[in-house]
C-alpha positions as CSV (number, residue, x, y, z in Angstrom):
1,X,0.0,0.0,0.0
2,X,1.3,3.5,-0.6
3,X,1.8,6.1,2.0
4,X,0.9,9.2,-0.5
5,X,-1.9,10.6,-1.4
6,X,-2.8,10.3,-5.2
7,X,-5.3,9.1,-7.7
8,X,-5.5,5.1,-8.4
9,X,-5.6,3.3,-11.5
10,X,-6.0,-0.1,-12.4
11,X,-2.0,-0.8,-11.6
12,X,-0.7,2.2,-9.9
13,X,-1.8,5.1,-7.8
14,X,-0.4,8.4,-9.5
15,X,0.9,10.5,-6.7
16,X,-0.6,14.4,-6.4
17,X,2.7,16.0,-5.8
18,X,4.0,13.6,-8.9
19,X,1.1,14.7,-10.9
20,X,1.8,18.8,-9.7
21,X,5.3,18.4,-10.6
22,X,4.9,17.2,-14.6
23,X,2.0,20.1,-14.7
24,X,4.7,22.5,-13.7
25,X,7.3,21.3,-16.0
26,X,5.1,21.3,-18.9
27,X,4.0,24.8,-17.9
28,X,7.7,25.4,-18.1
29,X,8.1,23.5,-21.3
30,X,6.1,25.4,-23.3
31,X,9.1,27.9,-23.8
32,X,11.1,25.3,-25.6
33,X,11.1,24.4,-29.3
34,X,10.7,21.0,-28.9
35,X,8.8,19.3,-25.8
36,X,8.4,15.5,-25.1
37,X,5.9,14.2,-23.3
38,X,6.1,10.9,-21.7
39,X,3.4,10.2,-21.4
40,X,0.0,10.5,-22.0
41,X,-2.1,8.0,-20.5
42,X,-5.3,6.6,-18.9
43,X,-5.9,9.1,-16.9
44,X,-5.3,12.2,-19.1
45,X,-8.2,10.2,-21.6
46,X,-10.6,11.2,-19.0
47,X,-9.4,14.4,-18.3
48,X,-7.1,14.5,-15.1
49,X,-3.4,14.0,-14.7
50,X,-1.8,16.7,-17.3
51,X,-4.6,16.9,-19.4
52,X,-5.0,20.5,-19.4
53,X,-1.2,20.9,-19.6
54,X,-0.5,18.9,-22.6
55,X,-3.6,20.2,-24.6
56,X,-2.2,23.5,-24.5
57,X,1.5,22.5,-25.6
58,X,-0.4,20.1,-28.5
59,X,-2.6,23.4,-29.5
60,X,0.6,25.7,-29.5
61,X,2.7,25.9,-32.9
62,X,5.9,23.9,-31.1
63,X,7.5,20.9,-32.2
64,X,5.8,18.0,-29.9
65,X,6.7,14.5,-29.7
66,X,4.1,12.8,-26.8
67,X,4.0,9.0,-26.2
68,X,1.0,7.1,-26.0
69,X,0.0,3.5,-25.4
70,X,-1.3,1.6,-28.8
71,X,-4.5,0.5,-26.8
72,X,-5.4,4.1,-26.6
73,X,-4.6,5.0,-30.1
74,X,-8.3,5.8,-30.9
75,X,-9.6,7.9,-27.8
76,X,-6.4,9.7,-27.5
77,X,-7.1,10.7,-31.7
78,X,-10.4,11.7,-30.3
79,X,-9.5,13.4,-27.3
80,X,-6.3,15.2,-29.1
81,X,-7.4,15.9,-32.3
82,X,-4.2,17.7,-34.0
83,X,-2.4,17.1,-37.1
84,X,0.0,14.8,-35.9
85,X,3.2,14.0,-38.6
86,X,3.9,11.2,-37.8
87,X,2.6,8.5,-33.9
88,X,5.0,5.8,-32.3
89,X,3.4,3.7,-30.1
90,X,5.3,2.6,-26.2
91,X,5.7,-1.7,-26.8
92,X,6.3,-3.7,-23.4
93,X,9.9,-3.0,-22.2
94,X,9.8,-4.7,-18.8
95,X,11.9,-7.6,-17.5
């Protein structure tokens, strides 16, 4: 069990200070000329994490590479729907 506060998915529970933290650097980010995010997920499909964050950056005119997961291919298209050159999907790199 974890001994944070944060919001629980199927496999983890996302830490509120974690989350705060990657909302500030992508507020940060968005004076760069190219920003990666990595990545967006589960919970920014239904709005929380660094949803609001990351639609900004992915409505700005920078150069953006984000990562997604292949199973969420479709609502992420739906959710984010930009122009995007060119998508790479994350494949299973554990041990």
């Amino acid at each position: 069990m974890a001994n944070f506060e944060g919001i629980e998915t199927e496999n983890y529970i996302i830490s509120y200070s974690g989350i705060e933290f990657c909302r500030n650097a992508l507020k940060s980010a968005i004076k760069s000329e190219l920003i990666i995010i990595d990545e967006i997920g589960y919970l920014e499909m239904n709005s929380k994490g660094i949803y609001k964050e990351a639609k900004k950056i992915m409505e700005s005119d920078k150069d953006v590479i984000v990562v997604i997961r292949k199973e969420i291919e479709k609502h992420f298209l739906k959710k984010f729907p930009y122009n995007f050159k060119k998508i790479y999907f994350i494949t299973y790199c554990g041990t």
